[in-house]
C-alpha positions, 0 to 999 in steps of 0.5 A: 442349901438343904434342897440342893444336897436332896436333890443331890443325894436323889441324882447320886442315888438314881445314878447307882441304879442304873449302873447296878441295872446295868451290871446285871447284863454281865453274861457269865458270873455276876450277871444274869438272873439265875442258873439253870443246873443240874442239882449236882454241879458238874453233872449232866441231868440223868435222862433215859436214853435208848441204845442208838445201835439197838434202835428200829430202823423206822425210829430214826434219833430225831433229836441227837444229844446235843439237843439235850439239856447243855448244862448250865444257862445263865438267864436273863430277860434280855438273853441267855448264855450257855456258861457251862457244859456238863456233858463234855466237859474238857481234860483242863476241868474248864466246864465253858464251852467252846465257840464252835460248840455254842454254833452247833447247838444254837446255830441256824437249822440246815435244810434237807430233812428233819432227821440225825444229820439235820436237826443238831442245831436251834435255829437261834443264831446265824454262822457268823455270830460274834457271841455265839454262846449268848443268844439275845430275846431279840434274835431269838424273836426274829427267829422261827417258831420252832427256834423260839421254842428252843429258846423257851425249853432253855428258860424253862428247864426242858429237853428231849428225852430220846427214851420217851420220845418226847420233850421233858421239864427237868426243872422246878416247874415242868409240862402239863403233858397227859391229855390224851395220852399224848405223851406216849407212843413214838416219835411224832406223838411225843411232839404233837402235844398242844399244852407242851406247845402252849407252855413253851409258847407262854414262858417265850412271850414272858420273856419278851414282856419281860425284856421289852419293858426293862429295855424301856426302862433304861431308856427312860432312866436315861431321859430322866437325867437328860431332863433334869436328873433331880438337880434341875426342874426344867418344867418348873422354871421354864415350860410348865403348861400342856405336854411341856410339863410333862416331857421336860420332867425328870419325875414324870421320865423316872416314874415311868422307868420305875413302872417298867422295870416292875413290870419287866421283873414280874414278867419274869418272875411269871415264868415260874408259875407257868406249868405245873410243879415237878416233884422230882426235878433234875435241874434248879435254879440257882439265883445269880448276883444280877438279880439282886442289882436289878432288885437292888437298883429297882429299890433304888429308883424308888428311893431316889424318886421319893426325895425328889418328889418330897423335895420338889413338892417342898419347894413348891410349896415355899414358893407359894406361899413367898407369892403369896405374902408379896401379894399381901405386902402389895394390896397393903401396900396400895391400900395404906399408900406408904411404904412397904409393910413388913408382915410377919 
C-alpha cells in the first residue's frame, strides 16, 4: 500500500508541473518570462530624435517612430507579446494596445522602396492574424531575415535611434558596435555593423533553442503519462527487453522531458550575457510570475521523478529477492523430497 501512495503522490506532483508550465504561456499578466519596460513605467525610453522638418533632403526617416521601442514586451520562449504602449497611450489611461496598432508594427513589409511610407511594419505577421499583438518564435522563423532580427531587437531591449542613425541597446545588455567606427556617419553606416548583425542573429537563435527544447518537453511530459504516469510500470510488467523497455517507461519519457525544459531554460537565460553591459540602460527587465511556474514545475518534475524512480527501484528490489528466497524453497525442497520449507 506505501508503494502505491508514492507513486501517487509522484503522478500528482508531475501533474501540477505541467499545469504550472502550462500557465506560464499566459500572454499579458502571469505569463510570460519577463517585461522589458521603461525604468519609469509609463514612460517611453528618452531617445534622441532629430527634427523630421529640419532634416537634409538626402536623409530621408528610414525608420519612422513606430519602429522604436513600443513600450512594454512580455517575452517568452515560445513568443512575444506587446502589453503596453508608452508611446501613445489612450485618453482612458489604458496602456494595451490596439489591434490595428499591433498590425502596424508587426505586420508584413510592403514593397516599393525602403523609405518613410514603406518601412513602418516588422514583417512578423500576416494581415489576417488572429492575435496580432502576440508573435510567436515560429512565425517569426518562418520570416525573413531581417523580420527576424526585429523579433531579436524586441528580445534584447534594442531600437533605432533616428538621431545617431542607428540601432540602439536600451536594455541591460546592449551591442558591441565601435570597430571601425561604424556606428557613426549616416544612415547606411548605422546599419552595416556586423557585431550588431551578429548579436541579433545570436539572441534570435537562443530563443529558437530555447522554445524548441521546451515544446519537446511538453511533449514528453505528456508521453510520460501516456506510458504509465508513475502509477503504472508498463515496461516492468509487460515489455522489458530491446527498445520496449524504453519507449513503454514513463521514467525514461520524464527524464527526458526534465533534460529539455533544462536545456530550454538555460537557453534563455543565455540571452542575457549576449553583448555586452549597458551602464546606463533605459529599458529593465522586470521578471514575470510565469517564470517562477516554469522553475517551480521544473523543480517539480524533478521531485515527482525521484519518488518514482526511488519507488520503483524498491520494489525491484522487493521483487528480487521474493524470487530469490522461492528459488531457495524450490532447490530445498527437491533436495529434501518433503514438503515446502519455510526459511526464515
Amino acid at each position: 500500500m506505501a508503494c502505491k501512495i508514492v507513486n501517487l503522490i509522484a503522478c500528482i506532483v508531475y501533474i501540477i508541473a505541467l499545469f504550472l508550465i502550462l500557465f506560464s504561456f499566459e500572454p499579458k499578466k502571469m505569463g510570460g518570462i519577463y517585461h522589458m519596460s521603461s525604468k519609469n513605467q509609463g514612460e517611453a525610453p528618452r531617445r534622441r530624435r532629430l527634427d523630421h522638418d529640419t532634416m537634409p533632403a538626402y536623409m530621408p526617416n528610414y525608420f519612422p517612430a513606430s519602429n522604436e521601442y513600443p513600450g512594454e514586451i512580455l517575452v517568452h520562449p515560445f513568443y512575444i507579446s506587446w502589453t503596453k504602449d508608452y508611446n501613445s497611450p489612450t485618453p482612458d489611461g489604458d496602456d494595451a494596445p490596439t489591434d490595428e496598432k499591433c498590425l502596424a508594427r508587426f505586420g508584413p513589409t510592403v514593397s516599393g522602396g525602403y523609405s518613410s511610407a514603406n518601412a513602418t511594419k516588422d514583417g512578423l505577421l500576416r494581415d489576417n492574424s488572429v492575435l496580432p499583438c502576440i508573435v510567436s518564435i515560429l512565425s517569426a522563423s518562418a520570416r525573413s531575415k531581417y523580420a527576424q532580427r526585429r523579433y531579436a531587437n524586441y528580445v534584447f531591449g534594442a531600437a533605432y535611434d533616428t538621431a545617431d542613425m542607428a540601432i540602439e541597446g536600451y536594455g541591460p545588455r546592449t551591442f558591441f558596435k565601435t570597430d571601425y567606427n561604424l556606428n557613426t556617419g549616416g544612415n547606411q553606416n548605422g546599419q552595416l555593423v556586423p557585431n550588431i548583425w551578429a548579436t541579433q542573429d545570436a539572441v534570435f537563435f537562443l530563443c529558437q533553442i530555447s522554445g524548441f527544447f521546451l515544446a519537446f518537453g511538453i511533449v514528453f511530459h505528456i508521453l510520460a503519462f501516456l506510458m504509465g504516469g508513475f502509477m503504472w510500470n508498463y515496461s516492468e510488467c509487460c515489455c522489458d527487453f530491446g527498445i520496449c523497455a524504453f519507449v513503454f517507461n514513463a521514467v525514461v519519457w520524464s527524464g527526458l522531458s526534465l533534460g529539455s525544459y533544462i536545456i530550454s531554460l538555460g537557453a534563455f537565460a543565455a540571452i542575457f550575457f549576449a553583448g555586452r553591459k549597458n551602464d546606463a540602460p533605459e529599458l529593465v527587465v522586470k521578471w514575470s510570475v510565469g517564470g517562477a511556474f516554469l522553475v517551480s514545475g521544473i523543480v517539480l518534475s524533478a521531485i515527482a521523478i525521484s519518488l518514482a524512480s526511488y519507488q520503483w527501484a524498491h520494489d525491484r528490489k522487493t521483487k528480487e529477492d521474493e524470487e530469490l528466497d522461492q528459488a531457495v524453497d524450490n532447490a530445498v525442497r527437491r533436495a529434501s523430497k518433503q514438503g515446502k520449507l519455510q526459511l526464515r
